[in-house]
C-alpha positions in Angstrom: -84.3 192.0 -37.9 -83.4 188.3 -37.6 -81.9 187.1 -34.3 -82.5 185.7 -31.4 -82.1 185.9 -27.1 -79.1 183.8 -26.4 -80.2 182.3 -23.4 -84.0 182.4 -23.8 -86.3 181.1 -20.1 -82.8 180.0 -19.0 -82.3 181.3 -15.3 -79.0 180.4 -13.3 -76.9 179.9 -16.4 -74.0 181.6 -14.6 -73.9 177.8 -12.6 -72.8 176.5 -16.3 -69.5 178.7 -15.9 -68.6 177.3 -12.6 -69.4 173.4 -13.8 -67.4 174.4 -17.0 -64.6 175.3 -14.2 -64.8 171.9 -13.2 -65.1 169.8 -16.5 -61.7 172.2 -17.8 -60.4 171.1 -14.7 -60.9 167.4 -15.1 -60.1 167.4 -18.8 -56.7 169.6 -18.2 -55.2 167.1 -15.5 -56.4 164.1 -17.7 -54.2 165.7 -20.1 -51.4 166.6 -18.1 -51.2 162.8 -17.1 -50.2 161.9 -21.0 -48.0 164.6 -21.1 -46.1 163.0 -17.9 -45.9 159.8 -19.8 -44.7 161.0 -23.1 -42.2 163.3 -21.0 -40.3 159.8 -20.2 -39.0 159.7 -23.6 -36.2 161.2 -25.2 -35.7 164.6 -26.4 -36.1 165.2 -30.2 -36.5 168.2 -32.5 -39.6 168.0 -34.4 -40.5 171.9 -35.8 -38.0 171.7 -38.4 -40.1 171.8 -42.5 -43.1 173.6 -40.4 -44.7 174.4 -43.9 -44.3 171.1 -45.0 -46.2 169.8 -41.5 -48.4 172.1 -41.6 -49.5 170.7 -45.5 -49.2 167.6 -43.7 -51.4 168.3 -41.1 -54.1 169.5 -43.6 -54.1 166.6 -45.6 -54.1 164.2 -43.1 -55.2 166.0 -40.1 -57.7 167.8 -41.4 -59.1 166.5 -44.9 -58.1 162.9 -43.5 -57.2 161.3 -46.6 -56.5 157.9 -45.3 -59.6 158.1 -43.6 -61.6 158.2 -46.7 -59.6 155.3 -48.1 -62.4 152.8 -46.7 -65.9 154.1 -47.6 -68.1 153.0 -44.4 -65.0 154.6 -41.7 -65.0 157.8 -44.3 -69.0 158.1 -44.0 -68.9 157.6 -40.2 -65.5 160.2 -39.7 -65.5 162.7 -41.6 -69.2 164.1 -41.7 -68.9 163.7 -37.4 -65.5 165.4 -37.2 -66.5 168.7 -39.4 -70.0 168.8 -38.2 -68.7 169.1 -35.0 -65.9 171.6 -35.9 -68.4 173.7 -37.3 -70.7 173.7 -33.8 -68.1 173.9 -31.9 -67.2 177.5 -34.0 -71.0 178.3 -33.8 -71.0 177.9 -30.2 -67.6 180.2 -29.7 -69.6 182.6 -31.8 -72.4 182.7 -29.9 -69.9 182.6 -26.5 -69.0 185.8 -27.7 -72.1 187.8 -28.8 -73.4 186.2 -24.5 -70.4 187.2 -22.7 -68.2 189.7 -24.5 -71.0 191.5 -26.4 -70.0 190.9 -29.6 -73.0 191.7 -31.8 -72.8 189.1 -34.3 -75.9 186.8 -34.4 -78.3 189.5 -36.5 -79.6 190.3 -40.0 -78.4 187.8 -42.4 -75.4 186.5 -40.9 -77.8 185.1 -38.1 -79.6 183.1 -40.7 -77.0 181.8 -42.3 -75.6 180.9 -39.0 -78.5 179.5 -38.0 -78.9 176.8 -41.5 -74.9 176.3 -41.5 -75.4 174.9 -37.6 -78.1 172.6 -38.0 -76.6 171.5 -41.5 -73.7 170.4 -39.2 -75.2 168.7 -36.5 -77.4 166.2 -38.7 -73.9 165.7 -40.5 -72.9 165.0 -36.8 -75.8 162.9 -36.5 -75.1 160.4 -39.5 -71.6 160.2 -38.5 -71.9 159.2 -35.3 -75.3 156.5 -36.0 -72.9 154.9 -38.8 -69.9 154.7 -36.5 -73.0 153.0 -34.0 -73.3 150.8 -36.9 -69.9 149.4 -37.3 -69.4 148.7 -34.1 -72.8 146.8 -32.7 -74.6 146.4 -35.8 -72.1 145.5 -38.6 -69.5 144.2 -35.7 -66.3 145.1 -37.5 -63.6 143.5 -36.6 -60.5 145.5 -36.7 -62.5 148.1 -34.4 -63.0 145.6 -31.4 -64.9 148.0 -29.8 -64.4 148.5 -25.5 -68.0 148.3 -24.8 -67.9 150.2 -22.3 -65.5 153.0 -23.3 -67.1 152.8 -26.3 -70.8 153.3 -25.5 -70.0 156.3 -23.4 -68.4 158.3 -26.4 -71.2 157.2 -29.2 -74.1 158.1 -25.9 -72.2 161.2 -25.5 -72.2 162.4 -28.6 -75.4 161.6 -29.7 -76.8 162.7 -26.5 -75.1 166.1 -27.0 -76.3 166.5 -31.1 -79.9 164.9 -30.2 -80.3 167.5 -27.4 -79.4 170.2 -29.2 -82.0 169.3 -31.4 -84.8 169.1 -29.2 -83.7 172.5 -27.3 -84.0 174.4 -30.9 -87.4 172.6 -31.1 -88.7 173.4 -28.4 -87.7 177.1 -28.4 -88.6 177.5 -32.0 -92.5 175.8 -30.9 -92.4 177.9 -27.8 -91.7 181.3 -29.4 -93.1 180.4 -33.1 -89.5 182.0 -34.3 -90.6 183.1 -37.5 -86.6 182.3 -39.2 -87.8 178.8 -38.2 -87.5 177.9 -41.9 -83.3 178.6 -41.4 -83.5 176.4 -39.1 -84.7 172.8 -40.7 -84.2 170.3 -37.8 -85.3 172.0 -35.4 -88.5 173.5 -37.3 -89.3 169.5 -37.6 -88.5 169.2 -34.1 -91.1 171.8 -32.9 -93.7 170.6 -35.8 -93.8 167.4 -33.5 -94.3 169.6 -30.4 -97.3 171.6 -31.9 -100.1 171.6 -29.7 -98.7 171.8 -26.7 -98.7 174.0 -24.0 -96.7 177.3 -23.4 -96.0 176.0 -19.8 -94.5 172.6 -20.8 -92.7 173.8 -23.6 -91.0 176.0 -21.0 -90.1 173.6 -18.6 -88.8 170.7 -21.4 -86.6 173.6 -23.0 -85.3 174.6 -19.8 -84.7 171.1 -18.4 -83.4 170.0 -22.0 -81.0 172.9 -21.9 -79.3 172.2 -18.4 -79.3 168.0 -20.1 -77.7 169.7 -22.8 -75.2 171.1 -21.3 -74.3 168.8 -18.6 -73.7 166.2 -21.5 -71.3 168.5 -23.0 -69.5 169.5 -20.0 -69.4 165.6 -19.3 -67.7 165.0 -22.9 -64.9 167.4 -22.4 -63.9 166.3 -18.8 -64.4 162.2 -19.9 -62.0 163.0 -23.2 -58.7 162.6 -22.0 -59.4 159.3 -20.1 -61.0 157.7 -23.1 -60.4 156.6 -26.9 -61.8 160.2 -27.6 -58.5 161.7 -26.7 -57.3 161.3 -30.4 -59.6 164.3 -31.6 -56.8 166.6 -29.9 -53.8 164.1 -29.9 -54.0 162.8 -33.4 -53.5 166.3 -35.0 -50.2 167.2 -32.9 -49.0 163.3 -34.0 -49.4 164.4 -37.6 -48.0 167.7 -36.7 -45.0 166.2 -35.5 -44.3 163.2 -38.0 -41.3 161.8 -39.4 -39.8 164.2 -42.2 -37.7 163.3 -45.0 -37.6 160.9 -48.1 -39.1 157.8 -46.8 -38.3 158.5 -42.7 -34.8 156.9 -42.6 -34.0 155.1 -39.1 -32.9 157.6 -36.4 -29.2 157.2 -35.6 -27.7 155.5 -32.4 -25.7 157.2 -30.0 -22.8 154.5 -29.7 -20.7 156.5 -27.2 -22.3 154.6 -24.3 -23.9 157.5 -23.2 -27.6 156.5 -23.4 -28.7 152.8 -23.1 -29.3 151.3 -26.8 -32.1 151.0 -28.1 -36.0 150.7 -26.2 -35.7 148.0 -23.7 -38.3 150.7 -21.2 -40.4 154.0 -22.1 -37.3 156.2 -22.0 -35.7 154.6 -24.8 -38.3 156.1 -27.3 -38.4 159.6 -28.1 -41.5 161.4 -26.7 -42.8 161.7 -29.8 -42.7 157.5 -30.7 -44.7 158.2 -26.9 -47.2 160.7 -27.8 -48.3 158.3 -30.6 -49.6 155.6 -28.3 -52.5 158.7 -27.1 -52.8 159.2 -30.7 -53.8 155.7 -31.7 -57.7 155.6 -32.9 -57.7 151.5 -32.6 -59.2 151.7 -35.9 -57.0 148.0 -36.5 -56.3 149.4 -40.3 -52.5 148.6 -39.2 -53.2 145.3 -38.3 -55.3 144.3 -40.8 -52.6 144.9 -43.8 -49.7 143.6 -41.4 -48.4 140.6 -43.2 -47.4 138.9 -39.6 -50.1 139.4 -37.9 -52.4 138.2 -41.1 -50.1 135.1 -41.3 -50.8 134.3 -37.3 -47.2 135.6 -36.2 -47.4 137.1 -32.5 -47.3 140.6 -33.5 -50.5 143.5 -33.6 -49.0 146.8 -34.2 -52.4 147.8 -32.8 -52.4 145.8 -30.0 -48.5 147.1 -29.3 -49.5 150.9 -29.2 -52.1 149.9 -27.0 -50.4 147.6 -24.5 -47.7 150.1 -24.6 -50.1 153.0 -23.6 -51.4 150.9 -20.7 -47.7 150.4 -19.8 -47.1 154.1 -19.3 -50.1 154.9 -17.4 -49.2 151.9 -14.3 -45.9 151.4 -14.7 -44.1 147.8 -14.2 -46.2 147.0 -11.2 -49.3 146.8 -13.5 -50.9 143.5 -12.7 -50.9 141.5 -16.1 -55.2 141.7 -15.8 -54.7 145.6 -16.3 -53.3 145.1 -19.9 -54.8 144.0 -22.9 -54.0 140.9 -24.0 -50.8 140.3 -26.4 -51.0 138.1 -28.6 -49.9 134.1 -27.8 -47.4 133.3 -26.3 -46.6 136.2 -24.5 -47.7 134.0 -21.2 -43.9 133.8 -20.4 -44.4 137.7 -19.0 -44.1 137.0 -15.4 -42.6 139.0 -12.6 -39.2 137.9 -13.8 -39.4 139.6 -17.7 -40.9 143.0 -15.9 -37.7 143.6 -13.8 -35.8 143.2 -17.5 -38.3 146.5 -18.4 -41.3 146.0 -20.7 -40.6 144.0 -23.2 -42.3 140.6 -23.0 -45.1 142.8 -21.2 -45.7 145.3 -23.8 -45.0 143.0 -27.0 -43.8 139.6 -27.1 -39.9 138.8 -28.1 -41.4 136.3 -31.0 -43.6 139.5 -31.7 -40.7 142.0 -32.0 -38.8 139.3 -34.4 -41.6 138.7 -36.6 -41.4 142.6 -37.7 -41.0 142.5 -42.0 -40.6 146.6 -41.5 -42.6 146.3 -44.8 -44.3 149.9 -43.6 -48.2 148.6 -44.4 -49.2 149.5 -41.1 -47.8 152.9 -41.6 -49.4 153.4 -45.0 -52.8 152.4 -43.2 -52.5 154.4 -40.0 -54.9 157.4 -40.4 -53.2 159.4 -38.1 -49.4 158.4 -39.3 -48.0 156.4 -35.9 -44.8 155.3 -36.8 -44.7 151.3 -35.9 -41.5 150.0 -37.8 -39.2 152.1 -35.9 -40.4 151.5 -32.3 -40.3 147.7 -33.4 -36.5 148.6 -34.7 -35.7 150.7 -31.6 -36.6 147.5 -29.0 -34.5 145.1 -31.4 -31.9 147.5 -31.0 -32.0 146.9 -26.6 -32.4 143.4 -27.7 -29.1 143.5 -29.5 -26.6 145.7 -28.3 -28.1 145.2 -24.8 -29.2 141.8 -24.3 -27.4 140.4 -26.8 -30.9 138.2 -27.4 -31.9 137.7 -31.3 -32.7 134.3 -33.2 -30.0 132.2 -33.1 -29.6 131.7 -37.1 -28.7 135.9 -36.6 -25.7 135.4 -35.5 -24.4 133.6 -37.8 -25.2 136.4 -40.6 -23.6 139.0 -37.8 -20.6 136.8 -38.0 -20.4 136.4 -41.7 -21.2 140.2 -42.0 -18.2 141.1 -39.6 -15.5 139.1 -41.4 -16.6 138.8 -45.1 -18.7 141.5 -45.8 -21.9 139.3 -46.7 -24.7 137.7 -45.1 -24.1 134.7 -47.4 -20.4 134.3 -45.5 -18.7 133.8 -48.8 -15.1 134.8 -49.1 -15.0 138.6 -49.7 -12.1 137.9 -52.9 -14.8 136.1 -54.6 -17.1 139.4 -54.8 -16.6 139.4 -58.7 -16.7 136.1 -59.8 -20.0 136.3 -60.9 -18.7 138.7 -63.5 -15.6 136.4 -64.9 -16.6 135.9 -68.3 -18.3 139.1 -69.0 -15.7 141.7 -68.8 -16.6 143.8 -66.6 -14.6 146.9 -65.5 -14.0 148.4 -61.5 -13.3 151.8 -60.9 -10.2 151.3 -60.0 -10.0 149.7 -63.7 -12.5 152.6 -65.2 -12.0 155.8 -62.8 -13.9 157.8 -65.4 -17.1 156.0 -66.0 -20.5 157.7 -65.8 -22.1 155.3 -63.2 -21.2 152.8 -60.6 -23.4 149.5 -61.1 -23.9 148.6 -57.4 -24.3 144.5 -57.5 -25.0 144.3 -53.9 -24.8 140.8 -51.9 -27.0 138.8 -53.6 -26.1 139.5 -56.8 -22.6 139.0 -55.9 -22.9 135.3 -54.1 -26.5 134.1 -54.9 -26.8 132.0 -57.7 -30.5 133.1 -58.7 -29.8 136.9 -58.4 -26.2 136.6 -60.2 -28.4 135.3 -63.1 -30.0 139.1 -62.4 -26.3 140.6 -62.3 -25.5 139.3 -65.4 -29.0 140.7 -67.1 -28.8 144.1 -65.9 -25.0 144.1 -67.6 -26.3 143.1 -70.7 -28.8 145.9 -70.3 -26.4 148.4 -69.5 -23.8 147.3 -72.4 -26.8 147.0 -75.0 -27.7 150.6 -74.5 -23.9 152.1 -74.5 -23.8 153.2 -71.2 -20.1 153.7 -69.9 -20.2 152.0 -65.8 -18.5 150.2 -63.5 -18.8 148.2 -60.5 -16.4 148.3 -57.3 -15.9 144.4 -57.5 -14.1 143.4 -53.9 -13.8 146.6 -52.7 -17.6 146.6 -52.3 -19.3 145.5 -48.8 -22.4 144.9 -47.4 -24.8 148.3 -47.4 -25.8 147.2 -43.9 -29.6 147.6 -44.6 -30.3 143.7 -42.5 -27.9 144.3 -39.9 -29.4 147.8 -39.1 -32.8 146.5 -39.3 -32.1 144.0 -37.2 -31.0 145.7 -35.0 -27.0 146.1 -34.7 -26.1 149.5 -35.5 -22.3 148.9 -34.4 -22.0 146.5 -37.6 -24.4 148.9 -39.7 -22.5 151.7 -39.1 -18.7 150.1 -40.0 -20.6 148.9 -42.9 -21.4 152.0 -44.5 -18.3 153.6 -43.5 -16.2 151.4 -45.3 -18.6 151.7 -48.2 -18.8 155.7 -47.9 -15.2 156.0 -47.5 -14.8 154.0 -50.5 -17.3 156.1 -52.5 -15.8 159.7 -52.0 -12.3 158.3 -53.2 -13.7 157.5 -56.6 -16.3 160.5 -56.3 -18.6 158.7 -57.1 -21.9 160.9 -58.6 -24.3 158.5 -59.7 -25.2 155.0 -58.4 -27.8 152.2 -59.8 -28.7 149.0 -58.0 -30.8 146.1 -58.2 -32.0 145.7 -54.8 -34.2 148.2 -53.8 -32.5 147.8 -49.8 -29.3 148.8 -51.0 -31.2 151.8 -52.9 -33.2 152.9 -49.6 -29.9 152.7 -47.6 -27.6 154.6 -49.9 -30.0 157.2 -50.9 -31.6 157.8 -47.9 -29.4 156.6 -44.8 -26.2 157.0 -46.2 -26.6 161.1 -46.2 -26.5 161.2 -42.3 -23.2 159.7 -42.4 -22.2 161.8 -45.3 -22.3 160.7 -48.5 -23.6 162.9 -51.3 -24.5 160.9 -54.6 -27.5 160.2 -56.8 -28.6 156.8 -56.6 -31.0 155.2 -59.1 -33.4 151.6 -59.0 -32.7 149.9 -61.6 -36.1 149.9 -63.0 -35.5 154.0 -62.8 -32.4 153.1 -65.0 -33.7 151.3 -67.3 -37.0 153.5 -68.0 -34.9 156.2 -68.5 -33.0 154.9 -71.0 -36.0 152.9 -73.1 -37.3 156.7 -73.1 -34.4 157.9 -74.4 -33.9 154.8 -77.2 -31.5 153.4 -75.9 -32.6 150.2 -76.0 -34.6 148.2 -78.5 -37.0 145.9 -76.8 -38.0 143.5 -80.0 -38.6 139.7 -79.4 -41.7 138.7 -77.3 -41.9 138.0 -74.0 -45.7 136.5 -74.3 -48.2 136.4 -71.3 -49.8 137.8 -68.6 -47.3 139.7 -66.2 -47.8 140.7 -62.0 -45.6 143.7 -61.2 -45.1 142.8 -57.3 -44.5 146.1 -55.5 -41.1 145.7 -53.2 -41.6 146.9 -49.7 -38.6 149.3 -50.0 -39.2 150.6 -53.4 -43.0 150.8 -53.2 -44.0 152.2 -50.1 -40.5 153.1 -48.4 -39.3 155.8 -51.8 -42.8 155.8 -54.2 -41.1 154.4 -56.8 -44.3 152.7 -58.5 -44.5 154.1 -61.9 -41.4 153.7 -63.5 -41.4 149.9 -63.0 -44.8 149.3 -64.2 -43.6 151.7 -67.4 -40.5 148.9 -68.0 -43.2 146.0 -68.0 -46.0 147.7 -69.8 -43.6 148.2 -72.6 -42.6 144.6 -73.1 -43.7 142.9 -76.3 -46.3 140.7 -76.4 -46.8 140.9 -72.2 -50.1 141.9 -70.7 -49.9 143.3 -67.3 -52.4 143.0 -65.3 -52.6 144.3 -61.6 -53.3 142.3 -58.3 -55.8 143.0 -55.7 -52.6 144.3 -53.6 -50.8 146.3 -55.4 -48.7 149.7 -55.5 -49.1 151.1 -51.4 -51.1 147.9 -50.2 -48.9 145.9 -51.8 -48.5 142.7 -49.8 -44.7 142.3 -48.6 -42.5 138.8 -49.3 -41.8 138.1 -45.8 -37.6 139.0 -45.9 -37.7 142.4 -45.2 -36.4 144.0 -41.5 -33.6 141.3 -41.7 -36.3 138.5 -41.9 -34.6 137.2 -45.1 -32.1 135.3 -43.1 -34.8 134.1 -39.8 -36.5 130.6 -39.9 -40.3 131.3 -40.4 -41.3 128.8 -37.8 -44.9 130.4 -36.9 -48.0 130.6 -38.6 -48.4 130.9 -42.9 -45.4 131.7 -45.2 -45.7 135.0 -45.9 -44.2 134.4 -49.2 -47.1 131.7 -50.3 -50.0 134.1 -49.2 -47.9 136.4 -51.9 -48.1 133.9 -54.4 -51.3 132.8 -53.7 -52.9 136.6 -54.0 -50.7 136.8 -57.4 -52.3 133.3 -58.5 -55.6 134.5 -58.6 -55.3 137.4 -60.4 -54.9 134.6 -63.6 -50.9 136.0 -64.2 -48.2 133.7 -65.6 -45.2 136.1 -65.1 -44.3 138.3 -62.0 -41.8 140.3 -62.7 -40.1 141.7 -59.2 -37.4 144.4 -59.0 -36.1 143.5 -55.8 -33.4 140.3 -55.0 -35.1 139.0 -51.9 -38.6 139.4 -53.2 -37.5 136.9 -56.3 -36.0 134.5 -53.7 -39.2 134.3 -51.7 -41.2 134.2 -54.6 -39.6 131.6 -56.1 -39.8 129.5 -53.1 -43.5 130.5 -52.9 -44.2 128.8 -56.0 -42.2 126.1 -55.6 -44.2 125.5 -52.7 -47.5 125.4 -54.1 -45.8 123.4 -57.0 -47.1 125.8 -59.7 -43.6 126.1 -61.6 -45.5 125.2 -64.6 -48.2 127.5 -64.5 -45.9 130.5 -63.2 -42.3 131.9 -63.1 -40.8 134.8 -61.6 -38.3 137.2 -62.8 -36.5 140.6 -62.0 -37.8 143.5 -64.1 -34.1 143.1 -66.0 -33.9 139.8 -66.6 -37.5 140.4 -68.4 -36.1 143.1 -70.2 -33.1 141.6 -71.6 -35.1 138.3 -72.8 -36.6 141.0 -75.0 -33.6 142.0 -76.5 -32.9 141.7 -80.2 
């Protein structure tokens, strides 16, 4: 019957159990010192939706979708994660038939065992020679490989595989196993050892074996202090993400109670902690940040990092000890660590230069949450240290006492409206939705020209709405992202309080910040109400015939993803459905579209900061949109038409290109 003697000319293998002792030993208090750092964080309840983490932890944990997103990282991971999955079941199988009896390893289960194991390890062993190759051959440069650190885990590992290898070989050449043939690397293994004596085969398998396992026991107790540590880590930080419709901030506790915001380790919860052990340093997050692509002071990467180094020494850490943040974090000195660790873990310029477009999170193959760590230490900044650009406090001030960022007089809210008789609710209790204009189309003359579009729209296609006119403020989305929840939160009261008394049921806007805010951050503070896009709007009613779209619009159109539409709520269909549909347009797609679309620059409140570092954001937008040959692009988002506009103004192609909201595209089409 097929099988084999587990632990074949092997003498004094009980010594493996006592250096096993050791390396669980090792491993367990390597462990127990992350624990103690993400401990410093705050409490937060994470097992509510288990079925939905658990999916989520298959999917990402498990299959590693995002992984697979880039071919060469795909090749290298996910062949090297399952192969070894698979031994490490084969050797808790054979674990059991050695030292609880099981009899398992005979007949045909042993030699499908047998094939299924070595299948594995030469996945193992592609996996880890192509991760090899990206870092010392190929030299990617997201990875930015430790050398050290590095070279210890790709030794280890294929060490541990090529060992293996040899120790089958040399047992299979030493025995003549006749299942050999179930066994394909290490029947080529032994075919190189033919030939040789009994006596040596003994003594290389038995000194191979003690390598062997020695390497192994080496790899577990070496995992916790190196990059490695996300094998185990990563899984629990998918476990334990961010639920909901596009992962609204976490609310503030403005009692006083607990400092505001992050301004040291125990501002975060544990979990924001945990994600700093779960980091792979893969640089996918940097390398789709628009700031740090545009030579702002900010690397997500290199924040999760420095941050991780921050809770393993503490603010005496010598600034040697840290990887380097990026220029000109130089003003960290003794001084700025007393403050707590900003200007130690990220720079202040860094921390401003946030667009919270969510590209890093998109990228992140093991879903670390950036954008609200970056919002969490703007919040010490602002309700602690009062410290934020100066031109901010000017929009706090206009927000406070008009209800705008624009400061324009709050009476003047409808103006934009005069000639076009428009109804309030007050004026029209009992229509079927509440057109929310928002700031911009209230008080910015470009996006009013939008306001007035998307009423033509909705009167065109007989659709009974309203707007609130002056009794309408400011959804709060740039003062919360900026960082003042005090004004964010009177904000949406007013506006919430204002919403129940005309019970309001369905909402549509034109800015897809006012969308995110009202459908998904308003509901904490407890309004209940659908709210539409208006590209959602205005899809639904083309599909229902409501609206005739007959004269040309001629050209090639660029639908540009918004941040907070596109990869905040999914909405990435519906738009494209509006512009495919108009007469006589050809859309065509840029290289960064849909979730890697590249942001504007004016999300996270950067709409109303002076871009004093590095590229415009907004011209490497335009630039990208340029060469993919279109003449149109059609936005559905207020600030991304402001910043696109500029872009192109500052390139000087406003002959060769214009931009327009998906409304005021569709109602040039009009008959």
């Amino acid at each position: 019957m097929p099988t084999r003697e587990i632990y074949w000319n092997i003498t004094g293998h009980q010594l493996m159990y006592l250096l096993m002792g050791l390396a669980l030993a090792v491993c367990g208090f390597g462990f127990y010192q992350h624990l103690r750092g993400w401990r410093r964080g705050r409490k937060e309840y994470r097992l509510d939706h288990f079925g939905e983490r658990l999916q989520a932890l298959w999917r990402f944990g498990l299959a590693q979708r995002r992984i697979a997103r880039e071919s060469l990282a795909g090749i290298a991971h996910l062949p090297l994660f399952w192969g070894f999955v698979i031994l490490f079941i084969g050797t808790l199988i054979v674990a059991g038939q050695a030292d609880l009896g099981l009899n398992l390893l005979y007949g045909s289960f042993y030699l499908v065992f047998s094939l299924v194991l070595d299948l594995a390890g030469l996945a193992a062993v592609c996996g880890i020679l192509a991760a090899a190759y990206r870092r010392y051959v190929k030299r990617d440069e997201k990875l930015q490989p430790s050398f050290l650190d590095d070279a210890l885990a790709v030794g280890l590992i294929l060490g541990i595989l090529l060992t293996g290898f040899l120790v089958e070989g040399l047992r299979i050449a030493a025995t003549q196993d006749p299942w050999r043939m179930w066994s394909p690397a290490g029947w080529l293994v032994a075919m190189a050892w033919s030939g040789t004596g009994a006596e040596t085969l003994s003594i290389l398998h038995r000194s191979g074996w003690w390598v062997h396992q020695v390497l192994a026991l080496t790899l577990i107790a070496y995992l916790p202090y190196s990059k490695m540590v996300h094998i185990l880590i990563a899984p629990l930080n998918v476990f334990f993400r961010t639920m909901g419709a596009a992962a609204p901030l976490p609310p503030v506790d403005l009692s006083g109670a607990v400092p505001f915001g992050a301004g040291n380790p125990e501002g975060f919860s544990w979990k924001q902690l945990m994600e700093t052990s779960a980091c792979t340093r893969c640089g996918r997050c940097e390398s789709n940040c628009p700031a740090f692509l545009s030579g702002k002071p900010l690397s997500p990467k290199q924040v999760t990092q420095n941050l991780k180094h921050y809770l393993a020494h503490g603010k005496g850490l010598d600034e040697a000890a840290l990887p380097a943040v990026p220029a000109p974090v130089e003003v960290a000195a003794a001084a700025t660590r007393e403050n707590g660790m900003i200007d130690v873990v990220v720079s202040r310029e860094g921390i401003w230069a946030c667009t919270t477009c969510l590209a890093c999170e998109e990228e992140c193959p093991v879903l670390v949450e950036h954008t609200r760590r970056t919002v969490a230490m703007r919040r010490h900044l602002v309700l602690a240290e009062s410290d934020f650009p100066p031109e901010v406090r000017k929009v706090f001030r206009n927000l406070e006492k008009q209800g705008n960022p624009w400061g324009e007089w709050w009476g003047s809210r409808k103006d934009w409206a005069a000639s076009l008789q428009v109804q309030t609710l007050g004026e029209n209790p009992a229509a079927d939705i509440l057109y929310w204009v928002g700031c911009a189309g209230a008080f910015d003359e470009r996006n009013q020209q939008v306001a007035t579009a998307m009423t033509k729209v909705l009167k065109s296609a007989g659709v009974n709405f309203a707007i609130l006119g002056t009794e309408e403020h400011c959804c709060g989305d740039a003062a919360r992202r900026i960082g003042n929840e005090y004004l964010f939160r009177r904000l949406a009261e007013k506006n919430i309080e204002t919403l129940r008394r005309y019970q309001v049921r369905r909402v549509v806007t034109t800015c897809p910040h006012c969308y995110h805010v009202l459908r998904n951050e308003y509901p904490e503070l407890g309004l209940t109400c659908e709210v539409l896009h208006h590209s959602e709007l205005v899809a639904e009613l083309i599909s229902q015939g409501k609206l005739s779209l007959d004269k040309e619009l001629p050209g090639q159109a660029v639908y540009h993803d918004s941040c907070y539409l596109g990869r905040y709520n999914q909405v990435y269909d519906a738009p494209r459905r509006v512009v495919g549909g108009l007469p006589g347009t050809t859309v065509v797609e840029v290289t960064n579209s849909r979730e890697k679309s590249f942001c504007c620059g004016a999300g996270g409140g950067r709409m109303w900061m002076e871009e004093g570092l590095g590229t415009r954001i907004n011209t490497m937008r335009v630039e990208q949109i340029s060469a993919a040959g279109a003449s149109l692009v059609v936005s559905g988002c207020p600030f991304c038409l402001t910043m696109l506009d500029d872009g192109i103004k500052t390139m000087q192609a406003e002959g060769s290109m214009a931009a327009l909201d998906l409304v005021e595209a569709v109602a040039k089409t009009l008959s």
